[in-house]
Jmol script that loads the backbone (N, CA, C; Angstrom):
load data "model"
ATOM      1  N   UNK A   1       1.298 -24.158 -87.397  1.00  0.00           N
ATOM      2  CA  UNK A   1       1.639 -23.607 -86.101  1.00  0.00           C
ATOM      3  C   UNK A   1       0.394 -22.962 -85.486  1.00  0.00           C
ATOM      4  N   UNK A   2       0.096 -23.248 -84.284  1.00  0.00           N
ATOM      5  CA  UNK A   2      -1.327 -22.774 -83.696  1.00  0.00           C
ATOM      6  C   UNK A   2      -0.502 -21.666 -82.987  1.00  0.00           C
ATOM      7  N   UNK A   3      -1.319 -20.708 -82.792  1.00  0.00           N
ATOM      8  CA  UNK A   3      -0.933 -18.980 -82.851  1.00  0.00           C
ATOM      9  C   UNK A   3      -1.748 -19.191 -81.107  1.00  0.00           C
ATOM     10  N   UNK A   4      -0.769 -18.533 -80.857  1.00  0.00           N
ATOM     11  CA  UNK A   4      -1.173 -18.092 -78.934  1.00  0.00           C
ATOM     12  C   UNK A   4      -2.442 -17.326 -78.746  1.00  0.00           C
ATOM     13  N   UNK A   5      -3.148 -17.307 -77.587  1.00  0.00           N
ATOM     14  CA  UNK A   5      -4.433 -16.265 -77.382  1.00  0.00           C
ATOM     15  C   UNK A   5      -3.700 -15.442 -76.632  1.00  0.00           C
ATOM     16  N   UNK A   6      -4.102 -14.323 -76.971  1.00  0.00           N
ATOM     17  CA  UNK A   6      -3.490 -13.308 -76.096  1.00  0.00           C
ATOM     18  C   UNK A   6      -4.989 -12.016 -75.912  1.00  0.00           C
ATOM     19  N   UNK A   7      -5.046 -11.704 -74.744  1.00  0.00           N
ATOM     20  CA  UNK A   7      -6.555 -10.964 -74.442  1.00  0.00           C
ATOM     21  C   UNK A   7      -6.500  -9.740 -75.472  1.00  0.00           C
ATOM     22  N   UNK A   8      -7.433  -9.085 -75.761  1.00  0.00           N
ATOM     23  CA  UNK A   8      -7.352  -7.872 -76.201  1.00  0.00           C
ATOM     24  C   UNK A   8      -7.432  -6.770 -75.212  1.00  0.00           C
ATOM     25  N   UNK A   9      -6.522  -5.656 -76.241  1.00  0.00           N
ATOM     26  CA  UNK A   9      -5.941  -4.355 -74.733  1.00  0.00           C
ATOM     27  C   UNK A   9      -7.761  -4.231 -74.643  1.00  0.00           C
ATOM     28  N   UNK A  10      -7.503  -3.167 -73.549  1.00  0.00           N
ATOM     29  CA  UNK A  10      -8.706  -2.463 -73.003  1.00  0.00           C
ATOM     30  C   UNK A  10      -9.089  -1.695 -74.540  1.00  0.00           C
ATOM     31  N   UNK A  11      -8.283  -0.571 -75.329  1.00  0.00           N
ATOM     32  CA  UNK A  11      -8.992  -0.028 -76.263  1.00  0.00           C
ATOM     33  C   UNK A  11      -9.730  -0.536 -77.413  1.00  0.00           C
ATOM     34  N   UNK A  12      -9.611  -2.199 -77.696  1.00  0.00           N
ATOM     35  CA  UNK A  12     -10.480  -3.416 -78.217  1.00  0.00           C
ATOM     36  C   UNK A  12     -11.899  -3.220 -78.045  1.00  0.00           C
ATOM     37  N   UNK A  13     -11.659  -3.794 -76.209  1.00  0.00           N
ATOM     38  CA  UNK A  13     -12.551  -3.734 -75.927  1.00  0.00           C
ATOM     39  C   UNK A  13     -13.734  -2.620 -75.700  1.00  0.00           C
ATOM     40  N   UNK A  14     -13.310  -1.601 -75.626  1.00  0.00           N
ATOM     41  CA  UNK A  14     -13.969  -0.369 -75.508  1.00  0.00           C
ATOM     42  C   UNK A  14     -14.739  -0.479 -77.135  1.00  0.00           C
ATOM     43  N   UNK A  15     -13.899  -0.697 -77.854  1.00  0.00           N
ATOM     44  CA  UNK A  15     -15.023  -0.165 -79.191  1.00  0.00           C
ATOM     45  C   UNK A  15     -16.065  -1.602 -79.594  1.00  0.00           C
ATOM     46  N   UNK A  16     -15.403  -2.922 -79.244  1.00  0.00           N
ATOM     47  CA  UNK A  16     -16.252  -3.687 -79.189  1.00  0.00           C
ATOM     48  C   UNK A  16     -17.837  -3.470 -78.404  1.00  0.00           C
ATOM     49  N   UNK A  17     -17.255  -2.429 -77.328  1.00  0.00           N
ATOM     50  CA  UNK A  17     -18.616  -2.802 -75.982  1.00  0.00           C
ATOM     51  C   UNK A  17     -19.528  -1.759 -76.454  1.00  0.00           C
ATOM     52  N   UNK A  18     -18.865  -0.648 -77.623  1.00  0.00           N
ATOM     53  CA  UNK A  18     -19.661   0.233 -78.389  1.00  0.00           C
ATOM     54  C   UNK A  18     -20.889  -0.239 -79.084  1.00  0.00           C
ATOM     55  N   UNK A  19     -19.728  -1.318 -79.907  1.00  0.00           N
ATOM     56  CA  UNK A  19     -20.525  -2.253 -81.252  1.00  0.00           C
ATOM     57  C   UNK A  19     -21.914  -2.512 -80.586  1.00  0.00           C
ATOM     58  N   UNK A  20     -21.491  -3.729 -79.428  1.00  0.00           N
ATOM     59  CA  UNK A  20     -22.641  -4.381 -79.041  1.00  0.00           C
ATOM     60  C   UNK A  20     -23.693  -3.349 -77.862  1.00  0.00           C
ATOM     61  N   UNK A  21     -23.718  -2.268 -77.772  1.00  0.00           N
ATOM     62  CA  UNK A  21     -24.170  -1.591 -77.223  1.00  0.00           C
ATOM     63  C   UNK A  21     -25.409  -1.116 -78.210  1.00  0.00           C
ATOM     64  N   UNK A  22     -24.927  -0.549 -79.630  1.00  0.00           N
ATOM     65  CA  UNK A  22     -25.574   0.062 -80.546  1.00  0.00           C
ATOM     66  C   UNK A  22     -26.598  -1.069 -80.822  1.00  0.00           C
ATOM     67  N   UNK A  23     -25.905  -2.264 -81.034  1.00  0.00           N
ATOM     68  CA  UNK A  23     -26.933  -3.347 -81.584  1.00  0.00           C
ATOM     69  C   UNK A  23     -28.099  -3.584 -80.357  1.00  0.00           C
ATOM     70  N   UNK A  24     -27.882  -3.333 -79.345  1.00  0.00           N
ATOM     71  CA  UNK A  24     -29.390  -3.361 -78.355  1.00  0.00           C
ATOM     72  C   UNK A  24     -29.775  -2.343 -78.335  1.00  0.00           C
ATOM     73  N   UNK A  25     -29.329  -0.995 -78.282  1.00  0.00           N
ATOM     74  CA  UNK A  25     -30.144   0.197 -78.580  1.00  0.00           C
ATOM     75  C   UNK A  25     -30.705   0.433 -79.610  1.00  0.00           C
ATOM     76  N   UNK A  26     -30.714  -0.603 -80.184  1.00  0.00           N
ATOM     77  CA  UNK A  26     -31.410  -0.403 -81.948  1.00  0.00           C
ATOM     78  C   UNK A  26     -32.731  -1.281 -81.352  1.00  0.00           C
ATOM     79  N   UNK A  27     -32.828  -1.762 -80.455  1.00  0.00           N
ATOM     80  CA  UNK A  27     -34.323  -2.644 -80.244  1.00  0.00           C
ATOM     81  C   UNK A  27     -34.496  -1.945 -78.793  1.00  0.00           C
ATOM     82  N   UNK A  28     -33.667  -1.529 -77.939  1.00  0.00           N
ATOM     83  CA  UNK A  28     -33.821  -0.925 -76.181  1.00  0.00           C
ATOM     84  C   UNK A  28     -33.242   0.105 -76.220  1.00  0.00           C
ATOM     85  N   UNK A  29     -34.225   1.767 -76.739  1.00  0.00           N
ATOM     86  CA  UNK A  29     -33.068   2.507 -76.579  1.00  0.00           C
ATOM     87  C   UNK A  29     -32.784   2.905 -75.710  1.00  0.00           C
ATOM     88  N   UNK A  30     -33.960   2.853 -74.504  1.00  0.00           N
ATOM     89  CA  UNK A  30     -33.362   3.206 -73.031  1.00  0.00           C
ATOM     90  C   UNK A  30     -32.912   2.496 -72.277  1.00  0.00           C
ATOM     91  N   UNK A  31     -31.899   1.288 -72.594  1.00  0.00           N
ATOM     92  CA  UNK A  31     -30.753   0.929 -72.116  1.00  0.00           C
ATOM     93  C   UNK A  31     -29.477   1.137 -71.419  1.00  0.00           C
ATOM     94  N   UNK A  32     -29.254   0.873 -70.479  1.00  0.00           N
ATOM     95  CA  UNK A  32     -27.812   1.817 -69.542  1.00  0.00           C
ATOM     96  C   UNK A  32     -26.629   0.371 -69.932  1.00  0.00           C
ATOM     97  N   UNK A  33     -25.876   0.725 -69.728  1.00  0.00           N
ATOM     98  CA  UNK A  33     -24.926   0.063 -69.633  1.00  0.00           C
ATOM     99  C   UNK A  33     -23.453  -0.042 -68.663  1.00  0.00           C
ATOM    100  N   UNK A  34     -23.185  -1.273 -68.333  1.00  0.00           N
ATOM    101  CA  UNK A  34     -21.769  -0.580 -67.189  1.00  0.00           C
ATOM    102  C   UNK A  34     -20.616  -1.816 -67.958  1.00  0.00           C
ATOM    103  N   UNK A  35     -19.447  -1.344 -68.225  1.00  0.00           N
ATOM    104  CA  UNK A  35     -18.576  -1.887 -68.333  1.00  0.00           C
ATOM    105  C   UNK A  35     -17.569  -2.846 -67.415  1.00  0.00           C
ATOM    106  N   UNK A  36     -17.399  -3.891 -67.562  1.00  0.00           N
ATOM    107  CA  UNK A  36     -16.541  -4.232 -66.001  1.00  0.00           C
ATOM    108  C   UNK A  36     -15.698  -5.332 -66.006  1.00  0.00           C
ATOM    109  N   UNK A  37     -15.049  -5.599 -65.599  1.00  0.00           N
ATOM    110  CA  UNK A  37     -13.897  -7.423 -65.716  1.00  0.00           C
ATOM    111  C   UNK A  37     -15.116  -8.075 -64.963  1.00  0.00           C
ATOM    112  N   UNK A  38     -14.733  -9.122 -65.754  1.00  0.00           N
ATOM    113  CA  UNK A  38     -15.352 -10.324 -65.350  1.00  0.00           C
ATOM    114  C   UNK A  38     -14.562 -10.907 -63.523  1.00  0.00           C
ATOM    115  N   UNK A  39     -16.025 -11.155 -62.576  1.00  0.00           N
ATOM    116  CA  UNK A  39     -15.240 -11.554 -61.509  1.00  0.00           C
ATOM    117  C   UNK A  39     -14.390 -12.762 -61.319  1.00  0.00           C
ATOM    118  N   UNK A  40     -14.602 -13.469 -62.209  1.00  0.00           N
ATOM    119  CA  UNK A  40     -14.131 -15.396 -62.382  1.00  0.00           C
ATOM    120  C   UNK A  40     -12.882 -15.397 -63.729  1.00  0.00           C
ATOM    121  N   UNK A  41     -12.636 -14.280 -64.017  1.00  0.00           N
ATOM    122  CA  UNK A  41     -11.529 -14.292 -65.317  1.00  0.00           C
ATOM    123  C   UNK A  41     -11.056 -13.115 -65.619  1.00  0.00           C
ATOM    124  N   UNK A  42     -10.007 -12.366 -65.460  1.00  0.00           N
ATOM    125  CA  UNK A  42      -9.387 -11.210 -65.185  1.00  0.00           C
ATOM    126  C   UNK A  42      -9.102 -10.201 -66.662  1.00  0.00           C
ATOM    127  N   UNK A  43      -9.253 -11.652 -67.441  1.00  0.00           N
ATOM    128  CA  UNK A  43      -8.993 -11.312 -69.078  1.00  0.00           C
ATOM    129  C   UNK A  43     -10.511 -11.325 -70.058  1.00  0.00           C
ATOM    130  N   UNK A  44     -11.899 -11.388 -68.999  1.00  0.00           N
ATOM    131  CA  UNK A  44     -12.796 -11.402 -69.540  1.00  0.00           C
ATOM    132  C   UNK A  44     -13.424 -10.237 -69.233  1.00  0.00           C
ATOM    133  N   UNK A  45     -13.999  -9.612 -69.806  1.00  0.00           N
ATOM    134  CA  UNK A  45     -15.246  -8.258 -69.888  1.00  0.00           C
ATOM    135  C   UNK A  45     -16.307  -8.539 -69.856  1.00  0.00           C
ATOM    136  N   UNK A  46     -17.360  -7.829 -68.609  1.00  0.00           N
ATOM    137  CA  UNK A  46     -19.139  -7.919 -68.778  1.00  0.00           C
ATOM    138  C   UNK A  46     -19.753  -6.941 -69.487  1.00  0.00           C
ATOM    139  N   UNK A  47     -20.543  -6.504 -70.141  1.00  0.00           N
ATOM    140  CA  UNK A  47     -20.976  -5.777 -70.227  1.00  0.00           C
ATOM    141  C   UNK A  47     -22.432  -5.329 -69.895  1.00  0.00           C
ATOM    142  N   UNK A  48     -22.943  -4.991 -68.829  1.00  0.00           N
ATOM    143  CA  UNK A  48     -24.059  -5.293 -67.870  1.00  0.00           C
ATOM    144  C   UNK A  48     -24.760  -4.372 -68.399  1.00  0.00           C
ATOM    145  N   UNK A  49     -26.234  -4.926 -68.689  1.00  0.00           N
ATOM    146  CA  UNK A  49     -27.326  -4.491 -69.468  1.00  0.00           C
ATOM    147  C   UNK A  49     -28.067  -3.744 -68.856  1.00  0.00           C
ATOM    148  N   UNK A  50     -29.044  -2.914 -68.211  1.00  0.00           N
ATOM    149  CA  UNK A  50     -29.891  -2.574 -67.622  1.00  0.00           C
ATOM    150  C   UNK A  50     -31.190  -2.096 -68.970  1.00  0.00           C
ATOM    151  N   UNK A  51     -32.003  -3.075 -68.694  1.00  0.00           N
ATOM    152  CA  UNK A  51     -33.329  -3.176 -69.799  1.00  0.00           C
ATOM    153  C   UNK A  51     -34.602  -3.624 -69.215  1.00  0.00           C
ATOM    154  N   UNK A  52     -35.221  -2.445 -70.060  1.00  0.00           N
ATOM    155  CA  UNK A  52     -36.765  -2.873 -69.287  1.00  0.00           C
ATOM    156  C   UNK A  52     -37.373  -4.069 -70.540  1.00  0.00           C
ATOM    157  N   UNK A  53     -37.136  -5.199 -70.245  1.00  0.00           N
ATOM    158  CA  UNK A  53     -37.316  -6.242 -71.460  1.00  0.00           C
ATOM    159  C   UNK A  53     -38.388  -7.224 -70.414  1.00  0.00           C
ATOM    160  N   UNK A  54     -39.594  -8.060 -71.310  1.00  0.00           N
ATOM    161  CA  UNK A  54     -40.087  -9.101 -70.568  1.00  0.00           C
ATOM    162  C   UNK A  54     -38.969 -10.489 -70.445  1.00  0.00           C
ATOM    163  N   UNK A  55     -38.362 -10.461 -71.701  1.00  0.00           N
ATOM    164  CA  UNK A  55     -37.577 -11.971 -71.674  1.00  0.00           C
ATOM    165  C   UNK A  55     -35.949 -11.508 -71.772  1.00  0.00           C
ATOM    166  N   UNK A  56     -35.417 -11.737 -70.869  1.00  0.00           N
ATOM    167  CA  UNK A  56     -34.012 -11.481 -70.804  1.00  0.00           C
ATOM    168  C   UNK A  56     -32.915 -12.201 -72.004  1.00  0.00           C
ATOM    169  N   UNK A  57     -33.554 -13.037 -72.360  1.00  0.00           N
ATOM    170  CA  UNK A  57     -33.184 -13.901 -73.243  1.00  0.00           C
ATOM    171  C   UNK A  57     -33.496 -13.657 -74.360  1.00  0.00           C
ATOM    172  N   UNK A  58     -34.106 -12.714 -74.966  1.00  0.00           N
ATOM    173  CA  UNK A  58     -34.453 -11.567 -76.452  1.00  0.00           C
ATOM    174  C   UNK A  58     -32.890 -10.920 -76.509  1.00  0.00           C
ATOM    175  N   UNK A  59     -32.496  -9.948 -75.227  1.00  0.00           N
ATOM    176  CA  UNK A  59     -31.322  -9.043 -75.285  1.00  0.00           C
ATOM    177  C   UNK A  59     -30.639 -10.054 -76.052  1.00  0.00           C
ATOM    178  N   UNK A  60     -30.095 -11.465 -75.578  1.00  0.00           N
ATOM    179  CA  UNK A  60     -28.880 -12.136 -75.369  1.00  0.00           C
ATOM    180  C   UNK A  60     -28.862 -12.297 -76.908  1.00  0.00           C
ATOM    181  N   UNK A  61     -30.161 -12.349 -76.910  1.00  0.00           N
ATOM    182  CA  UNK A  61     -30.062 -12.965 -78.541  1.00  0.00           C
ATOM    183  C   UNK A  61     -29.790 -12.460 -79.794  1.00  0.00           C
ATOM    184  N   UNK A  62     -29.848 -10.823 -79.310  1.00  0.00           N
ATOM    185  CA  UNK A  62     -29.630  -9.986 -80.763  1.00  0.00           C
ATOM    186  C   UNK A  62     -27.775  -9.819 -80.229  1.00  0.00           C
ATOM    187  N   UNK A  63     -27.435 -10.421 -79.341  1.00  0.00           N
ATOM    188  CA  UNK A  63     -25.675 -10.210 -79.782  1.00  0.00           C
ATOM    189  C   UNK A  63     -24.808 -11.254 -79.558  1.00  0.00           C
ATOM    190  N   UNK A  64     -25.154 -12.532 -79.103  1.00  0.00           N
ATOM    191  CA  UNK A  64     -24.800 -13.948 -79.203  1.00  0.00           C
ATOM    192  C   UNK A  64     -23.678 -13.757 -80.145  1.00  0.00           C
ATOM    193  N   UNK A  65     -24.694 -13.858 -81.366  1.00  0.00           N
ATOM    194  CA  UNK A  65     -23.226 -14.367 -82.524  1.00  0.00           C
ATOM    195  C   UNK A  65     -22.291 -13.627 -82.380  1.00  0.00           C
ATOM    196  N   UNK A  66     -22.860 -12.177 -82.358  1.00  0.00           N
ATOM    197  CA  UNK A  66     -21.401 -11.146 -82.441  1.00  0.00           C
ATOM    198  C   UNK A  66     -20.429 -11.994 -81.446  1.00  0.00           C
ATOM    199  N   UNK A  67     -20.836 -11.790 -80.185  1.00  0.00           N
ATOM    200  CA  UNK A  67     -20.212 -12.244 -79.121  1.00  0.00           C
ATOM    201  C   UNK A  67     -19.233 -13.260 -79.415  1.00  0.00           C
ATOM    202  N   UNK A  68     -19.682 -14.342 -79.813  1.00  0.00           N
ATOM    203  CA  UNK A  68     -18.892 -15.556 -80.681  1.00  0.00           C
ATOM    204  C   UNK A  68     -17.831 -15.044 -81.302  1.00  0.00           C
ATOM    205  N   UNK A  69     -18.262 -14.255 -82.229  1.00  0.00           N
ATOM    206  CA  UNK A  69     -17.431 -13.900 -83.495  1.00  0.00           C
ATOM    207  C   UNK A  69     -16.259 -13.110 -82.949  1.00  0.00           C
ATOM    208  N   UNK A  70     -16.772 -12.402 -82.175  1.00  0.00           N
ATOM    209  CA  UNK A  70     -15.782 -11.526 -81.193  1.00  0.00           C
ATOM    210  C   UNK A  70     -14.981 -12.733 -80.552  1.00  0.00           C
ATOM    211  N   UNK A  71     -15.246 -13.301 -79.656  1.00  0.00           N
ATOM    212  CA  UNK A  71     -13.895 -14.403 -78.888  1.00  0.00           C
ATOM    213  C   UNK A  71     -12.872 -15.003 -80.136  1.00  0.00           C
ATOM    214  N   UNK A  72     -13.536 -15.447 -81.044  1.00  0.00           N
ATOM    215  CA  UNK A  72     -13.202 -16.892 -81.730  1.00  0.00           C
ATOM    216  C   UNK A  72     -12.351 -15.989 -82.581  1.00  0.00           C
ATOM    217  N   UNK A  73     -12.795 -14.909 -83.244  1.00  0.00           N
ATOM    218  CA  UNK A  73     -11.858 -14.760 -84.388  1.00  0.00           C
ATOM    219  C   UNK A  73     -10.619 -12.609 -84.037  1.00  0.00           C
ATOM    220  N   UNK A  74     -11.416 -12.343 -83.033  1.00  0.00           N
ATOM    221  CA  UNK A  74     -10.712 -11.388 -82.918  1.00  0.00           C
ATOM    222  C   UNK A  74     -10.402 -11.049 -81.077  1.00  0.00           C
ATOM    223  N   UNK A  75     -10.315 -12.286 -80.320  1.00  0.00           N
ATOM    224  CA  UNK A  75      -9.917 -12.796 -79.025  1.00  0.00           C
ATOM    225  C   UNK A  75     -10.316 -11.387 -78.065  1.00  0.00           C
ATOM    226  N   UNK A  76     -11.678 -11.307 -78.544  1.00  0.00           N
ATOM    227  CA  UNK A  76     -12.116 -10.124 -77.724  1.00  0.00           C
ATOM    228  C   UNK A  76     -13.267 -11.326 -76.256  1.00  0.00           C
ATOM    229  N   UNK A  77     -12.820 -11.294 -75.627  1.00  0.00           N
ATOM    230  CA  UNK A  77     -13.862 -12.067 -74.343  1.00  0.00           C
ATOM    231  C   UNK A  77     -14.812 -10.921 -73.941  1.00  0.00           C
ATOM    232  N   UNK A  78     -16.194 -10.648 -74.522  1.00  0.00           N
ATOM    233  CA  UNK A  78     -16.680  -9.708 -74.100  1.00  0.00           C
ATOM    234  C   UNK A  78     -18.118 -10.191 -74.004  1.00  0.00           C
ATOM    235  N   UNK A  79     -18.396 -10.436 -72.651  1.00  0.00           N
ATOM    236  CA  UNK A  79     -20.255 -10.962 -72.397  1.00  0.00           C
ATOM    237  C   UNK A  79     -21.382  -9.776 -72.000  1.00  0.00           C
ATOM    238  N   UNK A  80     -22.544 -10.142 -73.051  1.00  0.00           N
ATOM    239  CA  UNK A  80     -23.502  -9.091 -72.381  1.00  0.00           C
ATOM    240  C   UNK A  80     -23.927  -9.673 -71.286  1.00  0.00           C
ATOM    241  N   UNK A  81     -24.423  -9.046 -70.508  1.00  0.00           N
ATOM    242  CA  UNK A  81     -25.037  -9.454 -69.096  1.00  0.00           C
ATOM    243  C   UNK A  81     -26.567  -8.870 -68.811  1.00  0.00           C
ATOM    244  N   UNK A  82     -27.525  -9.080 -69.494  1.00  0.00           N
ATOM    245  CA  UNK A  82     -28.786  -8.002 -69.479  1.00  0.00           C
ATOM    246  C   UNK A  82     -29.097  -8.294 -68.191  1.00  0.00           C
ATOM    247  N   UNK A  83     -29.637  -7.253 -67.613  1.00  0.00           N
ATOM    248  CA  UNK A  83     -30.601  -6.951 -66.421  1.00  0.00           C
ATOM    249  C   UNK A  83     -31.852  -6.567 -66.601  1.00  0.00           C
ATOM    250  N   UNK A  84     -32.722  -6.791 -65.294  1.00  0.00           N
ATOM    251  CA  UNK A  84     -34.088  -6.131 -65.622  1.00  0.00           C
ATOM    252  C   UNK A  84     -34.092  -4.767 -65.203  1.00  0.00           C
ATOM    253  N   UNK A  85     -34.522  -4.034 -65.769  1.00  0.00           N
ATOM    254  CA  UNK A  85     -34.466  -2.798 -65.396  1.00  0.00           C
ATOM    255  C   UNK A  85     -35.045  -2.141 -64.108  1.00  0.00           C
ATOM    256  N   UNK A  86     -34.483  -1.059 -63.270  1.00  0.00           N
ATOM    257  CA  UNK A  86     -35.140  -0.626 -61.866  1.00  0.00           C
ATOM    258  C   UNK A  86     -36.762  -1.004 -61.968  1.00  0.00           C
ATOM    259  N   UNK A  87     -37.285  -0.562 -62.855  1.00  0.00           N
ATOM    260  CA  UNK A  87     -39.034  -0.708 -62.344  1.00  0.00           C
ATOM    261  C   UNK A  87     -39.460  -1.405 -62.680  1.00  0.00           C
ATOM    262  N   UNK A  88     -39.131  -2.845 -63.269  1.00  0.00           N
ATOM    263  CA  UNK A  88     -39.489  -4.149 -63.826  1.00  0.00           C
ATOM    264  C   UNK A  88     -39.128  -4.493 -62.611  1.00  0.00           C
ATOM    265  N   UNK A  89     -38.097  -4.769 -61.959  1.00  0.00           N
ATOM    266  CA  UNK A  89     -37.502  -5.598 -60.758  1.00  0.00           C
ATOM    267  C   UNK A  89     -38.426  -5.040 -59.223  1.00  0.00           C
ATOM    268  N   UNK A  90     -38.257  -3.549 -59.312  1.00  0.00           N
ATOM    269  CA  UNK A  90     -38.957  -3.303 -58.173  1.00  0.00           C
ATOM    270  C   UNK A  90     -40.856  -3.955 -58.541  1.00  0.00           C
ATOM    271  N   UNK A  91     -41.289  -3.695 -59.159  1.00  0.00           N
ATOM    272  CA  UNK A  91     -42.969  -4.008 -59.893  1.00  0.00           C
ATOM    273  C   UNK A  91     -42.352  -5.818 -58.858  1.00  0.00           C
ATOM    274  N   UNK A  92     -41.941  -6.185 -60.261  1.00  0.00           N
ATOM    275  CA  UNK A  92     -42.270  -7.877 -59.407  1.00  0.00           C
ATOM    276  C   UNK A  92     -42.014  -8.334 -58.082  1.00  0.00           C
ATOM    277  N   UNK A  93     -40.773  -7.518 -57.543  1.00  0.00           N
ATOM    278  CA  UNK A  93     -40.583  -7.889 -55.743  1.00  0.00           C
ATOM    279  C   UNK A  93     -41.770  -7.469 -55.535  1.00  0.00           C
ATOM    280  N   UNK A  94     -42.814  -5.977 -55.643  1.00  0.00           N
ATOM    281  CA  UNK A  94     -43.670  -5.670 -55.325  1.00  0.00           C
ATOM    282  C   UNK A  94     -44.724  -6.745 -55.068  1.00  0.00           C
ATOM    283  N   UNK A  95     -45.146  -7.287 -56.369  1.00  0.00           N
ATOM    284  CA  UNK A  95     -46.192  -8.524 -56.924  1.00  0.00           C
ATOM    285  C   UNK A  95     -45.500  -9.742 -56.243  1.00  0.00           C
ATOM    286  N   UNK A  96     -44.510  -9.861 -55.874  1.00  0.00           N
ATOM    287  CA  UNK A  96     -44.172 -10.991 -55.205  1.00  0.00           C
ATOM    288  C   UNK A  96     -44.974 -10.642 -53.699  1.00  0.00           C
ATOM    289  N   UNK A  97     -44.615  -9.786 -52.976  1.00  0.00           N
ATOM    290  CA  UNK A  97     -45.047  -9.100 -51.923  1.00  0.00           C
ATOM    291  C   UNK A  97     -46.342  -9.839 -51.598  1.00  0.00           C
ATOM    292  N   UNK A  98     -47.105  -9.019 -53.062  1.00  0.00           N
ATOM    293  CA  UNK A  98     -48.798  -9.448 -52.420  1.00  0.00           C
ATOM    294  C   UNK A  98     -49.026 -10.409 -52.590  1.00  0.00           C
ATOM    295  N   UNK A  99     -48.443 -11.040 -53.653  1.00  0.00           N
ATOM    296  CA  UNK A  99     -48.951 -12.844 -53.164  1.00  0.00           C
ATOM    297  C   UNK A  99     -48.690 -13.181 -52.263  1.00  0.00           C
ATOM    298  N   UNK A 100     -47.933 -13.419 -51.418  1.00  0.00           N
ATOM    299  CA  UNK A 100     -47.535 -13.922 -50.288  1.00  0.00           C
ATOM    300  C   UNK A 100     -47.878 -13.078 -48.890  1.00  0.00           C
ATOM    301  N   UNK A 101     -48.188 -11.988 -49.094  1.00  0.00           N
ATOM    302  CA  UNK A 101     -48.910 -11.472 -47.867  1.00  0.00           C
ATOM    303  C   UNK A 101     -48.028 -10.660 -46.832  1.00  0.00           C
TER     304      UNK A 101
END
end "model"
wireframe off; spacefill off
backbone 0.3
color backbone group
């Protein structure tokens, strides 16, 4: 008998968004974070990164599996979402600026 998905409550998710919080503050500790529903799935969670990182794609990578492991086996839908952080983003619009004049 295949067993129904059913979302996990909000208090799931809250300690999940803990878990994967700790695991990037163990490499970004000045990391912010915002909690939020997903806009495209009502039963999915973001968890939006704010990191001063060169490759956005480092964050993703120290919580991927969790992430996995989280949907597949304990029907938690919970995505990190890293950002660049305020003065990484402002710096490059800046440097975009002067190249172009």
């Amino acid at each position: 008998m295949i067993k129904e998905w059913a979302p996990a409550p909000y208090q799931k998710i809250e300690v999940a968004a803990e878990e994967l919080k700790a695991i990037i503050r163990a490499t970004y500790p000045a990391a912010q974070f915002q909690l939020a529903r997903a806009a495209d799935d009502r039963d999915a969670w973001n968890l939006w990164t704010l990191v001063e990182a060169d490759d956005l794609d480092d964050v993703s990578a120290l919580t991927k599996d969790r992430e996995i492991d989280m949907l597949v086996e304990e029907n938690i839908p919970l995505y990190v979402i890293p950002t660049r952080g305020r003065e990484r983003f402002t710096q490059r619009v800046a440097d975009a600026v002067r190249k172009t004049g």
